[in-house]
C-alpha positions as CSV (number, residue, x, y, z in Angstrom):
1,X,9.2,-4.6,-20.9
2,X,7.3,-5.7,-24.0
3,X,10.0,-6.0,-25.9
4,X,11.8,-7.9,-23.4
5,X,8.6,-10.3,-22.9
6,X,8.7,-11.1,-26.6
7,X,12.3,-12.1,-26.5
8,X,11.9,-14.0,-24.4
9,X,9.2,-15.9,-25.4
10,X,10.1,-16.7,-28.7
11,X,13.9,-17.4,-27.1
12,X,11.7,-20.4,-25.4
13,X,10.0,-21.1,-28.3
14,X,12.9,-21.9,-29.8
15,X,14.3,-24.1,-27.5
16,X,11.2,-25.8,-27.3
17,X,11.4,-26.5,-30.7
18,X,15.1,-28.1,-30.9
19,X,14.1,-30.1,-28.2
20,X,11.0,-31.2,-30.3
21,X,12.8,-31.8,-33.4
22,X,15.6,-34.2,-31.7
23,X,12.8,-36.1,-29.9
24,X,10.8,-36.5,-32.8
25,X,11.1,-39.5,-35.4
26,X,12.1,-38.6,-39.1
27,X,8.9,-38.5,-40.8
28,X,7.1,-37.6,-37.8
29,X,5.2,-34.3,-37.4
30,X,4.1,-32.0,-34.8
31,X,1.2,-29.2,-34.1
32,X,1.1,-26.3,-32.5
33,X,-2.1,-23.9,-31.8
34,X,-0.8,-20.5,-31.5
35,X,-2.7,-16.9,-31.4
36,X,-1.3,-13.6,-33.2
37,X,-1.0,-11.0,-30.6
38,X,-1.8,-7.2,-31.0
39,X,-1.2,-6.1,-27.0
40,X,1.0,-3.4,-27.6
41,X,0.9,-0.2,-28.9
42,X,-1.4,-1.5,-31.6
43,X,1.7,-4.1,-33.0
44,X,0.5,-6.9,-34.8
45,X,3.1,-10.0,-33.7
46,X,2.1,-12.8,-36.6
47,X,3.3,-15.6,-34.2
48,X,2.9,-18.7,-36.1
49,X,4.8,-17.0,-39.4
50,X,7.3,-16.1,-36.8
51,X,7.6,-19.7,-35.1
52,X,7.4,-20.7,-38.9
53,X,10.7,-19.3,-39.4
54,X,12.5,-20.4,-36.5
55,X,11.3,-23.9,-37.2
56,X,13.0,-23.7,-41.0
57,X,16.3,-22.7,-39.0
58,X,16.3,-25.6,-36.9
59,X,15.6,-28.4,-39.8
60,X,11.1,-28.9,-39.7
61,X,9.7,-28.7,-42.9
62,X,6.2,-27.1,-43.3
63,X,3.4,-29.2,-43.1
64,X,1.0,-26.5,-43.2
65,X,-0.6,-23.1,-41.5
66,X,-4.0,-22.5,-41.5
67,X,-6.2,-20.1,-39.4
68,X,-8.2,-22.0,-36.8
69,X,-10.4,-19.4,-36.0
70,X,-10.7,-15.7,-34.5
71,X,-10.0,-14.1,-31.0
72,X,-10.2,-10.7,-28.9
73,X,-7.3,-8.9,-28.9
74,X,-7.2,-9.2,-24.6
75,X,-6.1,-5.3,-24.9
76,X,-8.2,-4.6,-27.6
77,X,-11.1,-5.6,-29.1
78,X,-9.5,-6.3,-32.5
79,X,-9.6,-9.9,-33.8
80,X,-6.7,-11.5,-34.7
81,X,-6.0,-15.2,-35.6
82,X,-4.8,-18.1,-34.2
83,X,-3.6,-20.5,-36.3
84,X,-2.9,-24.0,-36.4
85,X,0.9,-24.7,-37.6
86,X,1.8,-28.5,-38.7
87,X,5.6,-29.1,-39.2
88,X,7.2,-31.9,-40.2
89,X,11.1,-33.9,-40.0
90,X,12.3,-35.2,-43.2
């Protein structure tokens, strides 16, 4: 069901982020806190550079990506980051 979860939740991500890009003004730019996760059979999921990636395909530019700070794995006591990921529409 992991796997499925994860679809899923970068499937919404995406559509979140069409949405965002045809609401938002050329120029304009957004920003969006989100934390790595490492729930699963120890599997590091770098969501941001992920989200990155999917933003390209749709049309943002990169404003930046920047760790905001640190957090418990909840299944683990690993830290992983959550970062802070600025795009932009040209």
């Amino acid at each position: 069901l992991y796997g499925r979860l994860v679809c899923e939740y970068f499937g919404g991500m995406y559509r979140f982020l069409l949405e965002a890009y045809d609401v938002l003004t050329s120029g304009g730019t957004m920003t969006l806190l989100v934390g790595d996760s490492h729930a699963f059979k120890m599997t590091h999921i770098e969501t941001a550079r992920l989200l990155k990636r999917l933003a390209f395909d749709i049309g943002f530019k990169e404003s930046g990506l920047n760790v905001w700070r640190y957090i418990r794995s909840t299944a683990h006591s690993l830290l992983v980051p959550e970062n802070i990921l600025m795009l932009s529409k040209e």
